[in-house]
C-alpha positions in Angstrom: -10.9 38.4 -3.2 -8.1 36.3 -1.8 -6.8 33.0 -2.8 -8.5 31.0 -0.6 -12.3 33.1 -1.3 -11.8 32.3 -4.9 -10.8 28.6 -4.2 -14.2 28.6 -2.0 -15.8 30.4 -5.3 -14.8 27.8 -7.6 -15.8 24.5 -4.8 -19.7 26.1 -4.6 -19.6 26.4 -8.4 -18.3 22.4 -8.5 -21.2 21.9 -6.0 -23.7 23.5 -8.6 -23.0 21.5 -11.7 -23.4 18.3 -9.1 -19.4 17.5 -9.3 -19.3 16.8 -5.8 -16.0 14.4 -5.7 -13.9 16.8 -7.6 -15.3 19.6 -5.2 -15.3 17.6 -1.9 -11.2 16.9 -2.7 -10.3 20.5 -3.4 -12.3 21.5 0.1 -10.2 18.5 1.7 -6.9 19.9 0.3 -8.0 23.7 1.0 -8.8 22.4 4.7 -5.3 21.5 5.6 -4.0 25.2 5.1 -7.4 26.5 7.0 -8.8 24.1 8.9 -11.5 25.9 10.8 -12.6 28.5 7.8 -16.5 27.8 7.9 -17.2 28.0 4.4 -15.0 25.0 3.5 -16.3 22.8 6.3 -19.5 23.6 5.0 -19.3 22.8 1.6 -17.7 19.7 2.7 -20.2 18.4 4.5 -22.9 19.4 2.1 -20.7 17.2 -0.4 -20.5 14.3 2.0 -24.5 14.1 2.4 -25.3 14.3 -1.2 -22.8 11.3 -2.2 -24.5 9.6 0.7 -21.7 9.4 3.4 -23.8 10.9 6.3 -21.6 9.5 8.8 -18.8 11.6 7.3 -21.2 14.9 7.2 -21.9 14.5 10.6 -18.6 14.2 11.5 -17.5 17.6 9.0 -21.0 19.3 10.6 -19.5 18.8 14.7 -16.3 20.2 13.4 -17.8 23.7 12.0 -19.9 23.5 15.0 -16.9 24.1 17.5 -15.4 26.9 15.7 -18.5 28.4 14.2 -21.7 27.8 16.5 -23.6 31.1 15.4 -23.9 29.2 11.5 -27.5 28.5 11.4 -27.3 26.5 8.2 -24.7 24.1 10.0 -27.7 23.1 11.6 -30.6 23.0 8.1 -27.0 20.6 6.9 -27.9 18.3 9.9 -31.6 18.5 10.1 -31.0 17.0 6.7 -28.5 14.6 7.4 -30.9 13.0 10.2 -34.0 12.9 7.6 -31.6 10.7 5.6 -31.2 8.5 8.7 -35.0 8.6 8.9 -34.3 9.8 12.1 -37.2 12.5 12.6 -36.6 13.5 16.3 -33.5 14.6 15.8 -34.3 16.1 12.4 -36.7 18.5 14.1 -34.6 19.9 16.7 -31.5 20.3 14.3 -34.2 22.3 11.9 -35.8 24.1 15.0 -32.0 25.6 16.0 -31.1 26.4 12.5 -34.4 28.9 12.7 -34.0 30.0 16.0 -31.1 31.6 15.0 -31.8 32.4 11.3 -35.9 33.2 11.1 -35.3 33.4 7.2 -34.3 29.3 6.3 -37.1 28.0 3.8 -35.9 25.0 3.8 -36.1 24.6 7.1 -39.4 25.4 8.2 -40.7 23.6 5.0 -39.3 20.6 6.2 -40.1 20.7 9.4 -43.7 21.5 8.7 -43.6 18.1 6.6 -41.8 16.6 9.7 -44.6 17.8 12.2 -47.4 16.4 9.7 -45.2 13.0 9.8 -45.0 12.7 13.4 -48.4 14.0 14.3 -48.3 17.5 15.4 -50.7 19.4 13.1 -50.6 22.6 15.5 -46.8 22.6 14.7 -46.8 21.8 11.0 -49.3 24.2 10.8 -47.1 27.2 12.2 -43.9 25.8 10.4 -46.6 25.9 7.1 -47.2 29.8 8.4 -43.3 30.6 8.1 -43.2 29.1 5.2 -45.8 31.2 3.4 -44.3 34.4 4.8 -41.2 33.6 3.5 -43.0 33.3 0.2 -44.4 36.8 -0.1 -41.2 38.6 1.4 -38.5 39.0 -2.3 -36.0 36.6 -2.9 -32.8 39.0 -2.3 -34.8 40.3 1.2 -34.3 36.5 2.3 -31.5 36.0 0.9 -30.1 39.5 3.0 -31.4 38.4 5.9 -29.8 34.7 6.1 -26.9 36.5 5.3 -27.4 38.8 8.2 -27.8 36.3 10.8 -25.1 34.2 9.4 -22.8 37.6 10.7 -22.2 38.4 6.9 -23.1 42.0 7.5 -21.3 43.5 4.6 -22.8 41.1 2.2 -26.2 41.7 3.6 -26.3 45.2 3.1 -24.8 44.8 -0.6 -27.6 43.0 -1.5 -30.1 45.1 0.3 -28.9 48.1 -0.6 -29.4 46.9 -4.8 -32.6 45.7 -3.6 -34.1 49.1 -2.2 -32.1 51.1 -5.0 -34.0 49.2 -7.6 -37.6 48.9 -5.9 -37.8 52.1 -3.4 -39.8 51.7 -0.1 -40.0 48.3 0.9 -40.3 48.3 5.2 -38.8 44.5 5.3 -35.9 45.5 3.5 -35.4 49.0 5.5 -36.2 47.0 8.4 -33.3 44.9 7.7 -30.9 47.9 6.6 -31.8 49.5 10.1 -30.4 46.0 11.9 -27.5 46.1 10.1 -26.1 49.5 11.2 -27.6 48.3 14.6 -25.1 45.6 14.2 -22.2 48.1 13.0 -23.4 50.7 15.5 -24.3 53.2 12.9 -27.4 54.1 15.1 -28.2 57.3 13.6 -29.1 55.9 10.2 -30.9 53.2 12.3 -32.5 55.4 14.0 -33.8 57.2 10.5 -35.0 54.2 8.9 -36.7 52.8 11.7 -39.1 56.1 11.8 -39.5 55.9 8.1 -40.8 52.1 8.5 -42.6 52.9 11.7 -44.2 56.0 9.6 -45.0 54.0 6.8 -46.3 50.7 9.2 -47.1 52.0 12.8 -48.5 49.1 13.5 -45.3 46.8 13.0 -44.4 45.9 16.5 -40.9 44.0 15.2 -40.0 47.7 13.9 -41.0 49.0 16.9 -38.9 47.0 19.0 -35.7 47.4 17.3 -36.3 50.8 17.0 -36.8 50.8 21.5 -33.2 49.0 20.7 -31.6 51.8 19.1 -33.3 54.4 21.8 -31.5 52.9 24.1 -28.3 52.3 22.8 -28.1 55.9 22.0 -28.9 56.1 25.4 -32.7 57.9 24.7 -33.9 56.1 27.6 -37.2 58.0 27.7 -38.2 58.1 24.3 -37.6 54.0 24.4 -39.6 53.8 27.4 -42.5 55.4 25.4 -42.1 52.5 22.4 -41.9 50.3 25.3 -45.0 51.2 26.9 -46.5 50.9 23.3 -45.8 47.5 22.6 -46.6 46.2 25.8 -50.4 47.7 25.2 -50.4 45.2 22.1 -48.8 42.1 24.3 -48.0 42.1 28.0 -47.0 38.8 27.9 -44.4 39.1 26.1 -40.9 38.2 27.1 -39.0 40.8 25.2 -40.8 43.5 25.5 -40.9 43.3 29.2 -37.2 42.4 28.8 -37.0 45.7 27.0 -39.2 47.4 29.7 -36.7 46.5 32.4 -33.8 48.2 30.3 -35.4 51.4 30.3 -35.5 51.6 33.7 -32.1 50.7 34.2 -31.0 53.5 31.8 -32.8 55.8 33.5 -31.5 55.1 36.8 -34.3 53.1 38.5 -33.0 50.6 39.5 -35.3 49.1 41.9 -37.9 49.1 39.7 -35.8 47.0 36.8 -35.3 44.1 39.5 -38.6 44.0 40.3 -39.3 43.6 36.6 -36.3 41.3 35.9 -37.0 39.1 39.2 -41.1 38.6 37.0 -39.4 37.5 34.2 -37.6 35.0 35.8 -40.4 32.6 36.7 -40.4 30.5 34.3 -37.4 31.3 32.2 -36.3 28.9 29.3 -32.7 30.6 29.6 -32.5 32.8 33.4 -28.7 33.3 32.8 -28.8 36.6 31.1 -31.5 37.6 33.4 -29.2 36.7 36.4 -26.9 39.2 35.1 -28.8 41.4 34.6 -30.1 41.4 38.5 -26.7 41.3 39.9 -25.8 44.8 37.8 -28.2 46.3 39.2 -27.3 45.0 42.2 -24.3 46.2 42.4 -24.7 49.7 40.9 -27.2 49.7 44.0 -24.2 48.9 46.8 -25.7 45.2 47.4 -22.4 43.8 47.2 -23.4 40.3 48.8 -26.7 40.2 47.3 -25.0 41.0 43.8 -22.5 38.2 44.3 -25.4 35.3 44.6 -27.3 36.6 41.5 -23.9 36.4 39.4 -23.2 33.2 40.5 -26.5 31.8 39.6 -25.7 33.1 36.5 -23.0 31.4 36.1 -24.4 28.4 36.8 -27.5 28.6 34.4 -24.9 28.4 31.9 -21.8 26.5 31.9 -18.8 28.7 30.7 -20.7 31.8 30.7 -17.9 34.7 30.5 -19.6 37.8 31.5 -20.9 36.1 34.4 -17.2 35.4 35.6 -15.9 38.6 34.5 -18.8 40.4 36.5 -17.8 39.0 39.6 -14.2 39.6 38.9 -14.9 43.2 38.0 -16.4 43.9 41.8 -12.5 44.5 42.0 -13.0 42.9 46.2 -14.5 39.9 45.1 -12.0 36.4 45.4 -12.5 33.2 43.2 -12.4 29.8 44.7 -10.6 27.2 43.9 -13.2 25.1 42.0 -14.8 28.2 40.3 -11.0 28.8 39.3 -10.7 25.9 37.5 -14.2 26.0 35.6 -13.4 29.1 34.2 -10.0 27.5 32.9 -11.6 24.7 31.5 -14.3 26.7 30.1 -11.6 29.3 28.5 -9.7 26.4 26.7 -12.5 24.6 25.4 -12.8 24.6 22.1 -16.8 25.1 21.7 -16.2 28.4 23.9 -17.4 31.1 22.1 -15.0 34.3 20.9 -17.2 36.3 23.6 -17.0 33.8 26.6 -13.1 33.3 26.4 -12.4 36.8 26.4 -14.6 37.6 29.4 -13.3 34.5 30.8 -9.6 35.8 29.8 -10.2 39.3 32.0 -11.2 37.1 34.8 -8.8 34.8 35.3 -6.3 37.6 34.9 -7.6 39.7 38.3 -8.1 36.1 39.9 -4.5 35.2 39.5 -3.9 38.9 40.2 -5.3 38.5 43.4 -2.9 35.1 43.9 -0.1 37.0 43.4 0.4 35.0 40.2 1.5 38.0 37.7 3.1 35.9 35.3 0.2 34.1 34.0 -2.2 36.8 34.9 -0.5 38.7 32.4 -0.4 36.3 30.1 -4.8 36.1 30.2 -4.6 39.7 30.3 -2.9 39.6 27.2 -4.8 36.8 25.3 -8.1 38.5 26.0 -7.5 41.9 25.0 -5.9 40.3 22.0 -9.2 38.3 21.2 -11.3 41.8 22.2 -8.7 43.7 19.4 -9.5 41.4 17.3 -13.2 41.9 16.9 -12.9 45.7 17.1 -13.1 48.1 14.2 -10.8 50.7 16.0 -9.0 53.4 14.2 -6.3 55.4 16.3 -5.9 57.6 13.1 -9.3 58.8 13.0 -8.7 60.1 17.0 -5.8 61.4 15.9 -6.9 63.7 13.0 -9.8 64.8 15.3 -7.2 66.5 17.7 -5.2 67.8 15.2 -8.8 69.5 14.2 -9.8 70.6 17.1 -6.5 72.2 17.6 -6.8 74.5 14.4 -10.3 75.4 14.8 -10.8 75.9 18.6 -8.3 78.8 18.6 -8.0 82.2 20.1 -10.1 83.6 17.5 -13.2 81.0 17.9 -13.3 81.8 21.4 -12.6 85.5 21.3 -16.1 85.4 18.9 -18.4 83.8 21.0 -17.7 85.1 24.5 -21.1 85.8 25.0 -22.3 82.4 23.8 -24.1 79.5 25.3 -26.6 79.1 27.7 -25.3 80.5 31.1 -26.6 77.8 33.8 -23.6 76.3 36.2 -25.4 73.6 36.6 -23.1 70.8 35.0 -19.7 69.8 36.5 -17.7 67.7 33.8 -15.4 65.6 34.7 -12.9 64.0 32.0 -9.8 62.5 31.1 -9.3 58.7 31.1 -11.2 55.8 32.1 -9.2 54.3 35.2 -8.0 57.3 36.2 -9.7 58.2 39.7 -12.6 60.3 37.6 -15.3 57.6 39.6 -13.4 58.7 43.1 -13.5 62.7 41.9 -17.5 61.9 41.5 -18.2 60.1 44.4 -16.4 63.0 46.8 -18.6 66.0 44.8 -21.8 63.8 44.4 -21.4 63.4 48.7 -21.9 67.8 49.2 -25.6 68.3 49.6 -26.1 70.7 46.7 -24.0 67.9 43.7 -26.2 65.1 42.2 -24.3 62.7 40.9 -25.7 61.0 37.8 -23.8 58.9 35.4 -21.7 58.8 32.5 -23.7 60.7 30.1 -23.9 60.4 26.3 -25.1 63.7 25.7 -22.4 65.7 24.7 -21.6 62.5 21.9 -24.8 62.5 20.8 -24.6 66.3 19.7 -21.5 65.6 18.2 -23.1 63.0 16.4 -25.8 65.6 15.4 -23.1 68.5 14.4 -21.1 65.5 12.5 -24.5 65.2 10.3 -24.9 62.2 7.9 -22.5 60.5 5.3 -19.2 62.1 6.5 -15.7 60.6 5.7 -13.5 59.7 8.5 -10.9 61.8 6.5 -12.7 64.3 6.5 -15.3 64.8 9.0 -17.8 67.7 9.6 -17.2 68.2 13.1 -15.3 69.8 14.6 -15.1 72.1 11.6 -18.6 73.1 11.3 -18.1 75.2 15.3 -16.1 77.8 13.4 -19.2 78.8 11.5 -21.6 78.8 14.3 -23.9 81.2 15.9 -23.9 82.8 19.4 -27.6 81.9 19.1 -26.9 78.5 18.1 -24.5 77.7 20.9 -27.3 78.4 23.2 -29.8 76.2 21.8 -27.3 73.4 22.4 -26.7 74.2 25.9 -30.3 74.3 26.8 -31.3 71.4 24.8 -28.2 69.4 26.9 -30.0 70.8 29.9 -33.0 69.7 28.9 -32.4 65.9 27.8 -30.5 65.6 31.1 -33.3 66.8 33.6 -34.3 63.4 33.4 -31.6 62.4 36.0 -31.9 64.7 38.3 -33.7 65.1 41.4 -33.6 69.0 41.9 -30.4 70.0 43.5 -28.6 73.2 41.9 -25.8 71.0 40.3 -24.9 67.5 38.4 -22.3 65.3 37.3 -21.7 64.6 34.0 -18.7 62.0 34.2 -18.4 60.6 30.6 -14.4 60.7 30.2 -14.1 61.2 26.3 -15.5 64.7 26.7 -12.0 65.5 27.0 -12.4 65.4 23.1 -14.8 68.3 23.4 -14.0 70.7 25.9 -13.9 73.8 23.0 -17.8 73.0 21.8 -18.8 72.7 26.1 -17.7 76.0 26.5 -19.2 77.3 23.6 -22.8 76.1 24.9 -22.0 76.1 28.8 -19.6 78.9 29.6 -20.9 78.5 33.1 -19.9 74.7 33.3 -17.2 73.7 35.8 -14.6 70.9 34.1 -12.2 68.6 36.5 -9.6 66.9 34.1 -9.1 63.5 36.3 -5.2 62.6 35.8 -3.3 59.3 36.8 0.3 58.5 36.3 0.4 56.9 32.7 1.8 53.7 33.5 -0.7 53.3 36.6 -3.7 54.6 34.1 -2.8 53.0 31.2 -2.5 49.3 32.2 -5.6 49.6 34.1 -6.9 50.2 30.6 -5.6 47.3 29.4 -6.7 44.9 32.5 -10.3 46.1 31.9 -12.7 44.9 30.4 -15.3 47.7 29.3 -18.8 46.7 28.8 -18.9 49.4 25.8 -16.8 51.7 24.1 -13.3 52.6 24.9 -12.3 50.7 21.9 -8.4 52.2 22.5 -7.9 50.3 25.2 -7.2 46.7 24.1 -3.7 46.8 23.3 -0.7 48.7 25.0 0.3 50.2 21.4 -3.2 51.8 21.2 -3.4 53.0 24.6 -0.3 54.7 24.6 -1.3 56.5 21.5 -4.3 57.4 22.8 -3.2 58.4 26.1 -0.4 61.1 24.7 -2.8 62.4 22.3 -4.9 63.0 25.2 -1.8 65.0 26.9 -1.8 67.0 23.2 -5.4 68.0 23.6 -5.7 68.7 27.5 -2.3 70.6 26.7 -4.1 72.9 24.0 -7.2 73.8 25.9 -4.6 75.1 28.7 -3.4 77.1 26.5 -6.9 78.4 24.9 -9.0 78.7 27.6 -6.3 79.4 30.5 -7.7 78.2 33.9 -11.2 77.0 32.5 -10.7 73.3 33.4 -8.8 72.3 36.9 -6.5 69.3 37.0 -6.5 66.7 39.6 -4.0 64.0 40.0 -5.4 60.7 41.7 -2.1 60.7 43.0 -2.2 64.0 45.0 -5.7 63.3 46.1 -4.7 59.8 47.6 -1.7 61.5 49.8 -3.8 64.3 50.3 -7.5 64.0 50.7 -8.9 66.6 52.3 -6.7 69.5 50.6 -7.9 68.0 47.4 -11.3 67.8 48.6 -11.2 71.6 49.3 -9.2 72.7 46.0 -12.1 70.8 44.4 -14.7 72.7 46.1 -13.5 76.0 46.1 -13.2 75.5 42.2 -16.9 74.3 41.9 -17.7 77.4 43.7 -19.3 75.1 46.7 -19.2 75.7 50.7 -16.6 72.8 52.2 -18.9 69.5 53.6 -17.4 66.8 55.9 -19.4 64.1 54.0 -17.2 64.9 50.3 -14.1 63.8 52.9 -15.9 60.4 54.2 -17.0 60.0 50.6 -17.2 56.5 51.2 -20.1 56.4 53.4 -22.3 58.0 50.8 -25.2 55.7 49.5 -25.7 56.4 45.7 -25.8 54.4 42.6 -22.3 53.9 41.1 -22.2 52.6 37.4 -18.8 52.1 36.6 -16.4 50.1 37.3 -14.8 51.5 40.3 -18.2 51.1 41.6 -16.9 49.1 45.0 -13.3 50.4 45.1 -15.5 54.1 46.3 -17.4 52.2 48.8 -13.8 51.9 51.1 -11.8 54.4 52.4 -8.6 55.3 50.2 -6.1 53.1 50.3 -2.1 54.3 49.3 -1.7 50.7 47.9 -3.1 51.0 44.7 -0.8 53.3 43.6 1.9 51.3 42.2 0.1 47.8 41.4 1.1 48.0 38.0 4.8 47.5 38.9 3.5 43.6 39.7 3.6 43.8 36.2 6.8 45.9 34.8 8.8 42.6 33.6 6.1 42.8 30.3 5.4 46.3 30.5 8.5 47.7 28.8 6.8 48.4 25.5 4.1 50.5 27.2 7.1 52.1 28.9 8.6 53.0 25.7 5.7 53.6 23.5 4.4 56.2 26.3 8.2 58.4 25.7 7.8 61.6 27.3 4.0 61.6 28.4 6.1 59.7 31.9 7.4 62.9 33.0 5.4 65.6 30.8 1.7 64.2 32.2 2.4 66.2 35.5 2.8 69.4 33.1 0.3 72.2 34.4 
């Protein structure tokens, strides 16, 4: 523990044995080295109430409320403060935030169900009185977890947990809450596993089922969440989240239409329409209904003052210009101190491409830089663990591996890959082959990470990981069964024509395992110049994944371990996977266009040339920019920016001249 955990130790110990002037100085003193740590503001204002200075508690309680307004028991500290006052109104709604964002405060539903008896409202007192008795049959350390766990204390939660399950075996509250913390941390497939076990054990537990829809979808299972959707709406159509949850599915899968219907239903009546909005307006614009987008994300942004994403989605149409006023809300918003960690970096991103757009590069940079610096912050990326995967992939996709399995795989061409790097023309290499009649264009697919995932198994060290390992010892017959089960799972977005797009840029990563299962499968390594590619990384904002990408020291790793990779499977599988450079197809279209085709083994079509006129759903974020006609301009925007970019420059070294290497 560090110096000032163990000073915070030793305060709640002082608060224990009811020595609250001795502890409320040493919080004080503490508080002028860090004067927004939570705990300590906390503790002080606990100290202030019980000696009786509630004005002074209050005062502590807004504090810790500016920096820290996810704390639920910031808000039980107040409810209490205002039953000192006698002051029930405000008591209640001080209680009723603290468990709206923490289900699992007993104190807090016990005193509002006193407070609701007080004031007249028997129908309340007697849910509050309902909360209250659940919390008495769940186990102390299960309540205890989950305060901690919507407090953000993820690694204590699943400490105590963890001891709790290890000691008493099944227990579907507790593996409930296990499965929401690696929801949390994004460790789905354990989730996933505990999820079933509770849903096994409990079918009828429609909280369970719920997060388990959750999961589905974030491994991108949109079919299989449908199905749990389907299922809880049978118990409760009214229900907001589960129709919420509906709407999702349908957006995973592509059907869009249908998701606004179902969004635009759930807007009547709305306690909070912002997200909703949002969630409209991406649909919206994945459809091409640029204009129609635009009015949905601004009436986002104005159901909630200082909302980020709403901002940064409007931004992120790449044509879209801010207004003056709009400009200035969103610089207000960014600096304000009650602006959460999320809003300011969305609202970061988009005041960098709105001063882009002004021709104001200095202090675009500038929030460029402070939001990817807030993003890096929150991020758990590990450039090493990339890094040792290459090296891997290097030793065991060889010669030899190859050489063994040439008659492996399943031999269908209907895939075309395309890889490489996010902001590097892969969404304009789509657009041209999804405009030929025979080339459906789909999306970027999780798939292939999802059988990594699988072939990585369970419990693996990032030192030393499974995969890619475990391909060396691999069966012909095995190879095949993972190319037809990547068929299968991806018939769901296609509509019958003989080939698809699978654009998901970090298959780069595994180009040796794709043509072990897909021999057939045509792969177009999308390239960019890496100075052009790389602070397009860093502008973005990505609305998952692509952790690399928020700071110019891990994007220029990444990007020239991506040269080491693409480099090797040249050399291993000569002439499997064709290069393109956005810059060759901008100067020349229509030669590119044709090398492209030839490659895919596809007649030439006019339409993959006036790619741009093709109506389809685009989900990334060059969704707009493939709408217009190529434009030679956006080649070199970047140098707007080369006063700051010099360590990009020289952490890139040779990958500036070696990129073009064939």
């Amino acid at each position: 523990m560090s110096a000032v955990e163990l000073e915070v130790q030793r305060i709640r110990q002082l608060l224990q044995e009811r020595r609250l002037a001795e502890a409320l100085r040493a919080a004080e003193a503490l508080l002028v080295t860090v004067p927004e740590n939570r705990d300590l503001l906390f503790l002080s204002a606990h100290a202030q109430r019980l000696q009786g200075d509630i004005p002074a508690a209050l005062t502590t309680l807004t504090a810790l409320e500016q920096v820290h307004p996810g704390f639920s028991r910031l808000y039980q500290e107040r409810g209490h403060c205002y039953v000192a006052l006698k002051q029930a109104p405000e008591a209640i709604d001080a209680f009723l935030r603290g468990v709206h964002m923490n289900p699992a405060l007993p104190a807090s539903w016990s005193m509002l169900e006193g407070l609701y008896r007080l004031s007249g409202q028997p129908e309340n007192a007697a849910r509050a009185a309902a909360h209250v008795a659940t919390l008495k049959k769940l186990p102390a350390e299960v309540v205890t977890a989950t305060v901690l766990f919507s407090d953000g204390e993820l690694a204590e939660a699943e400490q105590v947990v963890r001891a709790f399950l290890l000691k008493h075996g099944h227990h579907i509250e507790a593996m409930r809450l296990l499965a929401r913390i690696g929801l949390q941390r994004d460790a789905l497939d354990d989730a996933q596993l505990l999820l079933e076990a509770v849903l096994d054990l409990a079918p009828e537990y429609h909280a369970a089922r719920f997060d388990y829809a959750q999961v589905l979808i974030k491994r991108h299972m949109y079919q299989r969440a449908q199905q749990q959707a389907d299922m809880l709406l049978a118990a409760d159509r009214s229900d907001r989240n589960y129709r919420t949850l509906h709407a999702m599915t349908f957006v995973g899968l592509g059907l869009h239409e249908r998701a606004i219907e179902l969004y635009r239903e759930l807007l009547t009546d709305a306690p909070q329409p912002a997200d909703l909005h949002l969630s409209i307006a991406h649909s919206l614009k994945t459809l091409g209904r640029r204009e129609a987008a635009v009015a949905e994300y601004r009436a986002a942004a104005a159901a909630r003052a200082g909302y980020g994403d709403a901002y940064w989605s409007l931004a992120n149409l790449k044509t879209y210009r801010f207004e003056d006023g709009e400009l200035q809300r969103m610089r207000t918003a960014e600096a304000a101190a009650s602006s959460s960690v999320v809003d300011r970096y969305h609202l970061c991103f988009a005041l960098g491409k709105a001063l882009e757009d002004r021709e104001q590069y200095a202090q675009s940079f500038e929030y460029y830089a402070r939001g990817n610096a807030l993003k890096r912050s929150e991020s758990r990326y590990r450039p090493e663990v990339f890094e040792l995967n290459t090296r891997l992939q290097i030793e065991v996709c060889n010669p030899g591996l190859f050489a063994r399995n040439k008659a492996s795989g399943a031999r269908a061409p209907d895939p075309i890959f395309i890889v490489g790097l996010p902001r590097s023309g892969s969404t304009l290499l789509e657009q041209i082959l999804a405009s030929h009649s025979a080339v459906e264009g789909t999306q970027e697919l999780a798939d292939i990470p999802r059988l990594v995932v699988d072939l990585q198994g369970r419990d693996w060290e990032p030192g030393n990981p499974r995969y890619p390992g475990v391909l060396a010892h691999m069966s012909a017959e095995e190879y095949r069964r993972l190319g037809e089960k990547y068929l299968s799972d991806t018939r769901t977005y296609r509509t019958g024509k003989a080939h698809f797009i699978d654009k998901m840029p970090n298959n780069f990563r595994h180009i040796g395992l794709i043509h072990l299962m897909l021999p057939n499968a045509k792969i177009i390594d999308a390239r960019r110049n890496p100075m052009a590619c790389c602070f397009g990384n860093f502008k973005q904002l990505f609305a998952s994944g692509q952790e690399f990408s928020y700071s110019t020291e891990d994007i220029a790793r990444y990007y020239r371990t991506y040269l080491e990779l693409m480099r090797h499977w040249d050399a291993v599988l000569p002439g499997r996977v064709l290069r393109v450079q956005h810059e060759d197809v901008v100067t020349d279209l229509e030669g590119n266009v044709r090398r492209m085709l030839d490659y895919c083994e596809l007649e030439f079509e006019p339409a993959c040339v006036e790619f741009h006129k093709t109506e389809r759903s685009v989900r990334t974020a060059s969704s707009e920019q493939v709408r217009q006609p190529i434009y030679r301009e956006g080649l070199d925007q970047w140098r707007h920016y080369e006063p700051w970019l010099g360590p990009l420059r020289e952490a890139l070294g040779d990958a500036l001249t070696r990129y073009r290497d064939q």
